[in-house]
DOKOLGU-34842 format. One record per atom (N, C-alpha, C): residue in three letters; residue number from 1; atom name; x, y, z. Coordinates in steps of 0.001 Angstrom, whole numbers, plus 500000, padded with zeros to 6 digits. Example, Ala and Ser with C-alpha at 12.3 -4.5 7.8 and 13.67 -1.06 7.14 Angstrom:
BEGIN
+------+-----+------+--------+--------+--------+
! rest !  nr ! atom !      x !      y !      z !
+------+-----+------+--------+--------+--------+
!  ALA !   1 !    N ! 513190 ! 494310 ! 507800 !
!  ALA !   1 !   CA ! 512300 ! 495500 ! 507800 !
!  ALA !   1 !    C ! 513200 ! 496700 ! 507800 !
!  SER !   2 !    N ! 512850 ! 497750 ! 507080 !
!  SER !   2 !   CA ! 513670 ! 498940 ! 507140 !
!  SER !   2 !    C ! 512900 ! 500030 ! 507870 !
+------+-----+------+--------+--------+--------+
This chain:
BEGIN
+------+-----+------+--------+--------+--------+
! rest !  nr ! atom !      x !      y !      z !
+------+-----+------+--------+--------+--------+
!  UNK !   1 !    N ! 828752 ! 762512 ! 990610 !
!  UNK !   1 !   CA ! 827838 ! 762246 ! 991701 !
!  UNK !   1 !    C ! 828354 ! 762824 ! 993010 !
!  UNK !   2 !    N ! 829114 ! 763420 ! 992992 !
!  UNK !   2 !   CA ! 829811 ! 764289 ! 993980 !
!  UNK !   2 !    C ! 829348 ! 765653 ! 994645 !
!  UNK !   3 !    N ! 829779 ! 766348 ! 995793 !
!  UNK !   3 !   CA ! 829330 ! 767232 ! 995890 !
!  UNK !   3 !    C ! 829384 ! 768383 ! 994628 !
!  UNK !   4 !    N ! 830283 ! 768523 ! 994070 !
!  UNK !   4 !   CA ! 830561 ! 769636 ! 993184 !
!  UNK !   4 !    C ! 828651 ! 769985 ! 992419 !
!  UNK !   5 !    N ! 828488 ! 768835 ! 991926 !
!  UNK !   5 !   CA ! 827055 ! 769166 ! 991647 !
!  UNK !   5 !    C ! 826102 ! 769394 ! 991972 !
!  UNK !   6 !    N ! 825776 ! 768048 ! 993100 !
!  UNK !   6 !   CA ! 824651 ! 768315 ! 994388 !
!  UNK !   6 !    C ! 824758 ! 770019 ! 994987 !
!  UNK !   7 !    N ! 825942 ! 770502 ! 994986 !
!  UNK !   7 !   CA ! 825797 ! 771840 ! 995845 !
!  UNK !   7 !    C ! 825196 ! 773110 ! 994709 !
!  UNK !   8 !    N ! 824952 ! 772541 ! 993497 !
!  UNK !   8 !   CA ! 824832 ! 773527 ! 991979 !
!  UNK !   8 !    C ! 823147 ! 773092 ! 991828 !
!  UNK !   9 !    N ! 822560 ! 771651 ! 992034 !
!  UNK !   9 !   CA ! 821645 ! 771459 ! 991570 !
!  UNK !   9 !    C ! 821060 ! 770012 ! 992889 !
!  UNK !  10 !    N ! 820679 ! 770883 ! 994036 !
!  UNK !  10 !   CA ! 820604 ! 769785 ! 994821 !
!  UNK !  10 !    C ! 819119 ! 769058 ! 994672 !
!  UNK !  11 !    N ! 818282 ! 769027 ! 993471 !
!  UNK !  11 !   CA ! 817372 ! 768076 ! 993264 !
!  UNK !  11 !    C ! 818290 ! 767027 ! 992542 !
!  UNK !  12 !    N ! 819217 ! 767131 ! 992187 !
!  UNK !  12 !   CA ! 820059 ! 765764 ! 991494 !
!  UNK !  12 !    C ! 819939 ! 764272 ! 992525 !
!  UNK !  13 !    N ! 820054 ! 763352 ! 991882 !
!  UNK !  13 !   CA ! 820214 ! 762256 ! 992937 !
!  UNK !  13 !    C ! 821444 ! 761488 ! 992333 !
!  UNK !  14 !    N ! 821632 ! 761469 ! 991405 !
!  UNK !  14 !   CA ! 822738 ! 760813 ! 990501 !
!  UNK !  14 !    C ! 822284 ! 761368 ! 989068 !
!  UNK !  15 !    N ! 824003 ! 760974 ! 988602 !
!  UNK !  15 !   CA ! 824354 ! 761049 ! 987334 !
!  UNK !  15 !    C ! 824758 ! 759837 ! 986633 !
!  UNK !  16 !    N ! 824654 ! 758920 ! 985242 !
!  UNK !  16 !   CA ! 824935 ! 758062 ! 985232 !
!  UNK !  16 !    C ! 825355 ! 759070 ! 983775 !
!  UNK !  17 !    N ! 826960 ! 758421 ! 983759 !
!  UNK !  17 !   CA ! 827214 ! 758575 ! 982441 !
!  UNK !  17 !    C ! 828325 ! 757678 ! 981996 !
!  UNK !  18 !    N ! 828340 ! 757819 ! 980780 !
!  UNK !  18 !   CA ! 828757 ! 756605 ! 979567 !
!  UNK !  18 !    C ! 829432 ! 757560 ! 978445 !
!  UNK !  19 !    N ! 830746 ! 757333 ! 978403 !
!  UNK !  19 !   CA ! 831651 ! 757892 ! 977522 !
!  UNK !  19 !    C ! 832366 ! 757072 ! 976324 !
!  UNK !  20 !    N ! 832158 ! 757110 ! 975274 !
!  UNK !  20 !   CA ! 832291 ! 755924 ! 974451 !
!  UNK !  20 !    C ! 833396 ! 756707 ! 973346 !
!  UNK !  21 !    N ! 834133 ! 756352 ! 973378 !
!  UNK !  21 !   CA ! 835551 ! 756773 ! 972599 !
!  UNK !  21 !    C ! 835426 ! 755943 ! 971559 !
!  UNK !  22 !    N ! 836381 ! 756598 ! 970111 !
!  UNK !  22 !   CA ! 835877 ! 755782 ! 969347 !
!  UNK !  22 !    C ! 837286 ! 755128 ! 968419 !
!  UNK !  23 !    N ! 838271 ! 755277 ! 969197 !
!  UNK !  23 !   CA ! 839245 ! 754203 ! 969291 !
!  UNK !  23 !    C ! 840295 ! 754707 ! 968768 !
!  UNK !  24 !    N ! 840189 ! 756208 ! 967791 !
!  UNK !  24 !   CA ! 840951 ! 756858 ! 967155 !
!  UNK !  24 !    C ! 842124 ! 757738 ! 968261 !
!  UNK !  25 !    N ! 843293 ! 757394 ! 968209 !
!  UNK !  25 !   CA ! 843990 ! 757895 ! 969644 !
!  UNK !  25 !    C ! 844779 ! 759225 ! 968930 !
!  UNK !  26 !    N ! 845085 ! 758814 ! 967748 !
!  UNK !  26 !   CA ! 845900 ! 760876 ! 967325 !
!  UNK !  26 !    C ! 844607 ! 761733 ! 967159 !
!  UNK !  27 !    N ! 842994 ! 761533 ! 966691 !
!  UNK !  27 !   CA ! 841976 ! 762105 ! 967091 !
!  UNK !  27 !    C ! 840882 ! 761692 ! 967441 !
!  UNK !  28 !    N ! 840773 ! 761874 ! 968703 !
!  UNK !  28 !   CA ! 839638 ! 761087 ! 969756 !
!  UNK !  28 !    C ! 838681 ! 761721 ! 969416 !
!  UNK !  29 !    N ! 837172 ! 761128 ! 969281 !
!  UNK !  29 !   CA ! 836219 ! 761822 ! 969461 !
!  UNK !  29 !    C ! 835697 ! 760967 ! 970174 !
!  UNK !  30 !    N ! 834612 ! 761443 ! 971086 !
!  UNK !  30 !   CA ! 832814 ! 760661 ! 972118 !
!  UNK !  30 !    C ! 832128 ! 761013 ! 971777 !
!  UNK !  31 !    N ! 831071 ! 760092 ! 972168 !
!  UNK !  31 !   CA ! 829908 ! 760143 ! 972619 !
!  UNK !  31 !    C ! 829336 ! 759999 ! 974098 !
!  UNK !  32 !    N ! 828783 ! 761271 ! 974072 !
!  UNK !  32 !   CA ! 828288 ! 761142 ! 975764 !
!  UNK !  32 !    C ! 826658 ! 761124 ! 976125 !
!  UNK !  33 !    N ! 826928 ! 759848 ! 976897 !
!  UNK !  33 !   CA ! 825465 ! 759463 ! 977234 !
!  UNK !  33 !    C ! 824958 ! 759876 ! 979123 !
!  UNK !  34 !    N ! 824654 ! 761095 ! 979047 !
!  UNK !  34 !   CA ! 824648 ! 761543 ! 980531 !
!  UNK !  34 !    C ! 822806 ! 760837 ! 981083 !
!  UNK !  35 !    N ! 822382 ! 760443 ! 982067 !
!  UNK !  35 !   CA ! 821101 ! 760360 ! 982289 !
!  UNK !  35 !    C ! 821014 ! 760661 ! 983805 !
!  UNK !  36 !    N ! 820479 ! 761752 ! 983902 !
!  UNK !  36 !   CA ! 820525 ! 762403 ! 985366 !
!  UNK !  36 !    C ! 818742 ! 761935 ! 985978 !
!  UNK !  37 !    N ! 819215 ! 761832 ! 987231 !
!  UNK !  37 !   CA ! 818147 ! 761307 ! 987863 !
!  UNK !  37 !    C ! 817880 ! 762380 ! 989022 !
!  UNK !  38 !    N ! 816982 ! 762539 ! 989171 !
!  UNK !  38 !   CA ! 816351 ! 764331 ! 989863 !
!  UNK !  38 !    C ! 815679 ! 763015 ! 991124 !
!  UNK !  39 !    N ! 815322 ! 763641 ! 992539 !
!  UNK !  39 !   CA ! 814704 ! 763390 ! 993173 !
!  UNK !  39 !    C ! 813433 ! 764254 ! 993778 !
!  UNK !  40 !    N ! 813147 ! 764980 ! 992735 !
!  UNK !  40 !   CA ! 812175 ! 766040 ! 993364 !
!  UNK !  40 !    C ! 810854 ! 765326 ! 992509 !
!  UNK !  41 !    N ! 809847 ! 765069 ! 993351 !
!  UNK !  41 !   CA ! 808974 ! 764195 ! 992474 !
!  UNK !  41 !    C ! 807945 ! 765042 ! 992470 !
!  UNK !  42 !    N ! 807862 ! 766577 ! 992679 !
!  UNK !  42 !   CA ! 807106 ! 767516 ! 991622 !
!  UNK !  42 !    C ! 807627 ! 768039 ! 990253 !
!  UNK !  43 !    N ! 808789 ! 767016 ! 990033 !
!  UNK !  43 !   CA ! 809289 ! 768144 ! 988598 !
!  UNK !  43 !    C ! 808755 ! 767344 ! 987414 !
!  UNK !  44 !    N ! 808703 ! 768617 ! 986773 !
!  UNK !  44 !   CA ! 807679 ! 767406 ! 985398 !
!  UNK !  44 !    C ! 808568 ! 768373 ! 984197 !
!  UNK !  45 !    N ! 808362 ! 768037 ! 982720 !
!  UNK !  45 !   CA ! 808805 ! 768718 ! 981351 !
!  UNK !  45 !    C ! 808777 ! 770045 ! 981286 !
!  UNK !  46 !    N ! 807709 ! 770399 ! 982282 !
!  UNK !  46 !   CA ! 806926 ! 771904 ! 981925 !
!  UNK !  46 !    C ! 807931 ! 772535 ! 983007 !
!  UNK !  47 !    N ! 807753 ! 772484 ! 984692 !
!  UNK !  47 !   CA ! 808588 ! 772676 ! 985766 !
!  UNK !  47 !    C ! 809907 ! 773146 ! 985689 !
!  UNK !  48 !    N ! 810528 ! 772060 ! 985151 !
!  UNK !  48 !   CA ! 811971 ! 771539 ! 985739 !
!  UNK !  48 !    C ! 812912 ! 772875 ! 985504 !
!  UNK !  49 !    N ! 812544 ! 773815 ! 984588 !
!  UNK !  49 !   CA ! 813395 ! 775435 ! 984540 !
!  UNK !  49 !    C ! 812984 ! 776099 ! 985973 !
!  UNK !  50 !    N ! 812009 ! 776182 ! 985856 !
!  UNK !  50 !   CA ! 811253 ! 777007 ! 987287 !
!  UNK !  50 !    C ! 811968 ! 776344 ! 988393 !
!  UNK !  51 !    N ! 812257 ! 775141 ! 988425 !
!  UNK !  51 !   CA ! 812807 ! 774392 ! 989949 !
!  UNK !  51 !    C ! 814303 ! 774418 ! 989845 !
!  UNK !  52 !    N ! 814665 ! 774971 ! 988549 !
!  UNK !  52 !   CA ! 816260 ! 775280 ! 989091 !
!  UNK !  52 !    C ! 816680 ! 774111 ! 988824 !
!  UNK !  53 !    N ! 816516 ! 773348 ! 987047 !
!  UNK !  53 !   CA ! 816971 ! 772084 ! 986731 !
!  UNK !  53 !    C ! 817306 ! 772604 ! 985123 !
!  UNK !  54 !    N ! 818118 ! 773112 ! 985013 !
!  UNK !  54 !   CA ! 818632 ! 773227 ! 983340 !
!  UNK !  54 !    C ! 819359 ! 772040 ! 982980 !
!  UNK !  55 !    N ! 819293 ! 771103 ! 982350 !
!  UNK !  55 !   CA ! 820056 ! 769962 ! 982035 !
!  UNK !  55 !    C ! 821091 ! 770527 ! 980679 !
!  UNK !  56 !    N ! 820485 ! 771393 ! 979941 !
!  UNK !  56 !   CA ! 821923 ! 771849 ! 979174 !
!  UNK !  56 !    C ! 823030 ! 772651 ! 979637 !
!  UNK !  57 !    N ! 822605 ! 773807 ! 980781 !
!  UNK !  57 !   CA ! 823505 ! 774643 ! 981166 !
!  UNK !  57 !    C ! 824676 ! 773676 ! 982029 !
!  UNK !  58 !    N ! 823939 ! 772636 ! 982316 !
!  UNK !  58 !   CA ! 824597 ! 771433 ! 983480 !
!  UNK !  58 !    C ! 825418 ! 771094 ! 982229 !
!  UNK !  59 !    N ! 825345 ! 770558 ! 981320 !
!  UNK !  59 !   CA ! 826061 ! 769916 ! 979812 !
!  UNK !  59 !    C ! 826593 ! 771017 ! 979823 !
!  UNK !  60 !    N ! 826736 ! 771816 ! 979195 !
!  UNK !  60 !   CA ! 827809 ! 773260 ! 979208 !
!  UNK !  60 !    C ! 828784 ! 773855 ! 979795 !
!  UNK !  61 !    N ! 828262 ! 773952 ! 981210 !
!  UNK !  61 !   CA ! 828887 ! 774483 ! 982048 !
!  UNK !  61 !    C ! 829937 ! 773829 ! 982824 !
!  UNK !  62 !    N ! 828705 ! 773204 ! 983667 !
!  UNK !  62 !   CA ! 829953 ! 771986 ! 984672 !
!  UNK !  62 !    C ! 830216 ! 770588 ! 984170 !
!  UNK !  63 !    N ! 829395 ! 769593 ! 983379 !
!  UNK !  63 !   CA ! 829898 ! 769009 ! 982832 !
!  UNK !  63 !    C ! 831328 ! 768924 ! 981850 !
!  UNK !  64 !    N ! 831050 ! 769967 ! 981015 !
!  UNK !  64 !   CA ! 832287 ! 770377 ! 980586 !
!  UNK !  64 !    C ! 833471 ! 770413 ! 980889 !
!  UNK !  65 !    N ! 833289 ! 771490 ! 982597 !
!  UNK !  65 !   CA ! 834388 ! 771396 ! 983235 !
!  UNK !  65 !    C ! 835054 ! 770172 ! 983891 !
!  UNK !  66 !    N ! 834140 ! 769398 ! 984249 !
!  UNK !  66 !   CA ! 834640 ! 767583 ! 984608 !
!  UNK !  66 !    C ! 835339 ! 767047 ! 983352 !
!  UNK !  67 !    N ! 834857 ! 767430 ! 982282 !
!  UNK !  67 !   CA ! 835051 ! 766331 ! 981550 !
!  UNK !  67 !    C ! 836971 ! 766911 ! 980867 !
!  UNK !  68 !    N ! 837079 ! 767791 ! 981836 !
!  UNK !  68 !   CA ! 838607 ! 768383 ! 981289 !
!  UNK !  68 !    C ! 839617 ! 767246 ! 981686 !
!  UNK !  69 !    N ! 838968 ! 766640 ! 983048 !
!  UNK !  69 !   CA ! 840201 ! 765975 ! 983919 !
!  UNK !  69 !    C ! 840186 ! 765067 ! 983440 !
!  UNK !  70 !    N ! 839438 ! 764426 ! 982628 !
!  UNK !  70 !   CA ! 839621 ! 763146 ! 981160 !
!  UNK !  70 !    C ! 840150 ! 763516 ! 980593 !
!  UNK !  71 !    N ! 840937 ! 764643 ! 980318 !
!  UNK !  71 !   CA ! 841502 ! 765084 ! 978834 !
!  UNK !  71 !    C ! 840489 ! 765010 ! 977893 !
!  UNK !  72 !    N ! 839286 ! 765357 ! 977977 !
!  UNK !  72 !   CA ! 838171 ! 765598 ! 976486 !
!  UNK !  72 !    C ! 837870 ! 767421 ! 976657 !
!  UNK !  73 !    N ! 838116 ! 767659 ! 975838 !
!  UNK !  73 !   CA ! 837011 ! 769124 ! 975538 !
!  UNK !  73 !    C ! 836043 ! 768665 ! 974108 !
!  UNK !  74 !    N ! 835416 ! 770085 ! 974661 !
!  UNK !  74 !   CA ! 834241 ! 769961 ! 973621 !
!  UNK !  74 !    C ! 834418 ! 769766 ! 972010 !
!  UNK !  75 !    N ! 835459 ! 770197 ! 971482 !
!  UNK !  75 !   CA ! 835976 ! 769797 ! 970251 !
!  UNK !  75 !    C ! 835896 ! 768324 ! 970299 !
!  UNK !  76 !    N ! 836270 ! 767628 ! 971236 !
!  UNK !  76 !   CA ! 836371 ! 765957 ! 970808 !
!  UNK !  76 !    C ! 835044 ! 765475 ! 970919 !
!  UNK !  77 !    N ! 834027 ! 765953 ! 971205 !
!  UNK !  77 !   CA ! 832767 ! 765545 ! 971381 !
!  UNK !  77 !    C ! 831850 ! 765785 ! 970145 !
!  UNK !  78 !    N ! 831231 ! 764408 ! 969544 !
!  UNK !  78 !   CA ! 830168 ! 763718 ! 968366 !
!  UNK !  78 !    C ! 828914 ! 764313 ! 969113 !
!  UNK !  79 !    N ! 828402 ! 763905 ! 970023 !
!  UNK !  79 !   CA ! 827536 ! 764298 ! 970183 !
!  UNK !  79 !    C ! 826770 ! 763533 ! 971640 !
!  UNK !  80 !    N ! 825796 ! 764577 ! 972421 !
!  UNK !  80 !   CA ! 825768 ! 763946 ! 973689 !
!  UNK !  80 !    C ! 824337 ! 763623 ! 973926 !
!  UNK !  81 !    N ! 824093 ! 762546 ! 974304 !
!  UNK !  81 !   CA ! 822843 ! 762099 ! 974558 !
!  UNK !  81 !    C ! 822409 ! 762556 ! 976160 !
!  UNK !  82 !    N ! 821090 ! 763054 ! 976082 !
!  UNK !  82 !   CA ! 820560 ! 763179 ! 977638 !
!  UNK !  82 !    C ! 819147 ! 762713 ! 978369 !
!  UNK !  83 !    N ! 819023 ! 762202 ! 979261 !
!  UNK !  83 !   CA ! 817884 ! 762282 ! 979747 !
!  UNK !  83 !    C ! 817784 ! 762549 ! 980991 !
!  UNK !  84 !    N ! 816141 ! 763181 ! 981555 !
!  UNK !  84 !   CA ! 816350 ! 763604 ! 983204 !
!  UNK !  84 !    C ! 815090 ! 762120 ! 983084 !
!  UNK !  85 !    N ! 815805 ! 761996 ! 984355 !
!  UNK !  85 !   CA ! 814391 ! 760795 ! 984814 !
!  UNK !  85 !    C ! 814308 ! 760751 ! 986571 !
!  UNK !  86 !    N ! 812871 ! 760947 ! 986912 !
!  UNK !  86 !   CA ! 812090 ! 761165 ! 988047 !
!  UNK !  86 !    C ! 812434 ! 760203 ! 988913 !
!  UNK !  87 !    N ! 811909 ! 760735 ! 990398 !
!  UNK !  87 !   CA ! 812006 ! 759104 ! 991260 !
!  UNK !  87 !    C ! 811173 ! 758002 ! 991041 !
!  UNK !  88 !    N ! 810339 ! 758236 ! 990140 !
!  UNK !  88 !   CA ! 809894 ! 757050 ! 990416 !
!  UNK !  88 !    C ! 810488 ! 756440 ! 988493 !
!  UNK !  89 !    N ! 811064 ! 756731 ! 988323 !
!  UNK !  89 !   CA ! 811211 ! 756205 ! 987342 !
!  UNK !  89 !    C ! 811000 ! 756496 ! 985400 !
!  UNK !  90 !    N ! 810035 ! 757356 ! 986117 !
!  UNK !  90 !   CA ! 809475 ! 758116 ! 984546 !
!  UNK !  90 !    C ! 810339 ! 759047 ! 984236 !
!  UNK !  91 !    N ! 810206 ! 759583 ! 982883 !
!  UNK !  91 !   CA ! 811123 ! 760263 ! 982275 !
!  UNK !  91 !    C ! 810407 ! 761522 ! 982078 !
!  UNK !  92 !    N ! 811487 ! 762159 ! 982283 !
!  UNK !  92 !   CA ! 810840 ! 763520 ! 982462 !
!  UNK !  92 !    C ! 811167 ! 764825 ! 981333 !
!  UNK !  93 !    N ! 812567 ! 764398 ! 980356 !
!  UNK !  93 !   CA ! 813167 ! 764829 ! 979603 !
!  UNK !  93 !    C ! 814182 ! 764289 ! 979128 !
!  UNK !  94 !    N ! 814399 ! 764316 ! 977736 !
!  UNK !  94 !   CA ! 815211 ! 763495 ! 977168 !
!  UNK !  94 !    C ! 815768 ! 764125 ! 975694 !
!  UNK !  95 !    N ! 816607 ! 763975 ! 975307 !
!  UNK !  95 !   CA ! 817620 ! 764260 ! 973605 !
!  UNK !  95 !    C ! 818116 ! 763439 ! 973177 !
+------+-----+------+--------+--------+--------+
């Protein structure tokens, strides 16, 4: 929720995420539950590429790179859950 992102994707308003380890410590794997909340309340399913909102390249790219300073790379990762959801509440995209 920091600048690092806001300055990459400034329709963001927050990020809420949930990292769930699964207890195994010689091999860790997660699950990541990211649900990003956009404040641009023209973006809809169809939009949100055109407005400069990729939610996977965000999972790929810079998420990724955050998720180094946990000590996780993408090898330790099961699998990541996502959703974008609007200001007012509706969902706008989801996996």
């Amino acid at each position: 929720n920091g600048e690092y992102i806001k300055n990459i994707y400034p329709m963001i308003d927050r990020i809420d995420t949930d990292v769930v380890w699964d207890g195994d410590s010689e091999y860790p794997m997660y699950d990541i539950d990211l649900t990003i909340y956009v404040n641009d309340t023209d973006m809809t399913t169809f939009n949100m590429y055109e407005r400069g909102m990729d939610p996977h390249y965000l999972i790929d790219k810079h998420m990724m790179y955050l998720l180094k300073f946990m000590d996780i790379s993408s090898r330790d990762i099961i699998q990541v859950y996502l959703k974008v959801i609007g200001p007012d509440g509706s969902g706008i995209y989801g996996i």
